[in-house]
N, C-alpha and C positions, 0 to 999 in steps of 0.2 A: 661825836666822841665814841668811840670802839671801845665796847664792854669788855673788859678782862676777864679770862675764864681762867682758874686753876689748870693746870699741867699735866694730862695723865703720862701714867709714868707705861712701861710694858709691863710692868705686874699688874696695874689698875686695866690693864685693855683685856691681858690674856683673864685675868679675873671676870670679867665682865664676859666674855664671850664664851669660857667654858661650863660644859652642863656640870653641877651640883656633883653627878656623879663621879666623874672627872677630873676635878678640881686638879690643877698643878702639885709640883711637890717641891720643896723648900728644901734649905741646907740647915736652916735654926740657927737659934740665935747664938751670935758672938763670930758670923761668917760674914765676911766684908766683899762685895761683888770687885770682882778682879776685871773682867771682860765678857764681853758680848760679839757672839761670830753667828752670821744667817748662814744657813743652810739653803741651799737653791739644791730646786727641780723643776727643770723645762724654762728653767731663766728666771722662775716665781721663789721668792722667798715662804720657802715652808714652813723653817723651823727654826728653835735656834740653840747654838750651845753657850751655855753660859758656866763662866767658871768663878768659883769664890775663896775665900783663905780666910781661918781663922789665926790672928795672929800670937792667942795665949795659948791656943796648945800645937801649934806649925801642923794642923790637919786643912789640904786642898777638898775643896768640893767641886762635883761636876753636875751641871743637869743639860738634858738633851727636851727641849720641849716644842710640840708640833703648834704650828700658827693657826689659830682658827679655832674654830669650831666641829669642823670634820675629824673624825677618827682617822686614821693612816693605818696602812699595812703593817706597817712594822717602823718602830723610830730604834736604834741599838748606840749604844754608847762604849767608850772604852775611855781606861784612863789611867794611867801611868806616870811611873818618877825615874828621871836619868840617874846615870849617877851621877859621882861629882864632876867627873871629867865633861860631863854631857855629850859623851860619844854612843853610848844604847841605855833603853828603858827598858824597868824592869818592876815587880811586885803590880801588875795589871789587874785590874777590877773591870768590869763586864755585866752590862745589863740590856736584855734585849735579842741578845744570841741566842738561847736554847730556848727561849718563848719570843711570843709577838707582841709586842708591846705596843698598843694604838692609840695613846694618846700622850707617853713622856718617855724617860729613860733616865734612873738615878733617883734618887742623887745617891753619886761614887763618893768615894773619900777614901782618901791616903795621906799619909803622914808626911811631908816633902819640905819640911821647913830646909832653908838655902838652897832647895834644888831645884828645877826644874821640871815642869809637866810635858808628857807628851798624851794628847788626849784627841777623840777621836768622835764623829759622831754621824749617823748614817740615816739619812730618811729614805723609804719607800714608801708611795702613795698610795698606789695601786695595784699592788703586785709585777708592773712592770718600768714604772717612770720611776728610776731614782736619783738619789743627792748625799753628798756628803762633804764635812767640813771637816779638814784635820790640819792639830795647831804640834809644831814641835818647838821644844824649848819655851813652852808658854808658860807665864808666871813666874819667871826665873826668881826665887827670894830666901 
């Protein structure tokens, strides 16, 4: 008979594998996870962006977080709302541009209730191998 083990979920992994110092970073409570996009570099899944929405007050959240246990050169994130027409995005938030950021990016937040996100997120490993995931029209709500 085949022992049942509990389900780690990728917060119980990324938790488990990051140093103390390190620790991820959260969007808090009352943020419901909308989606999950890997970020590849060199074909390897690095990192990942992940997007959440609170539904009582229509604030989007963004996190950009690196897979593992190794620091990275630089993870950058960006995050943005269309307008209504969802032909361009606009009021952008930014973390990870004007510093290095080596082990997450965010969390962003914007006000987007019924709109749409356009969000963006960039890993560099090493100063030369990089990777990046970018979602338009994501979350449309």
């Amino acid at each position: 008979m085949a022992a049942v083990l509990p389900a780690l979920t990728l917060t119980t992994v990324l938790a488990s594998s990051t140093p103390a110092s390190a620790a991820g970073p959260s969007c808090g409570s009352g943020y419901a996870w909308r989606s999950t996009h890997s970020i590849y570099v060199a074909s390897k899944v690095r990192g990942y962006l992940k997007v959440y929405y609170n539904s009582s007050n229509g604030y989007n959240c963004a996190l950009a977080i690196r897979k593992g246990s190794t620091p990275l050169y630089n993870i950058q994130l960006k995050l943005c709302v269309y307008n209504t027409a969802r032909t361009k995005y606009a009021n952008c938030k930014y973390d990870g541009y004007s510093k290095r950021n080596h082990w997450y990016a965010g969390p962003l937040y914007v006000w987007a209730r019924h709109r749409c996100l356009y969000v963006r997120a960039f890993i560099n490993t090493d100063g030369a191998n990089k990777g990046e995931v970018t979602g338009k029209k994501v979350h449309c709500g």
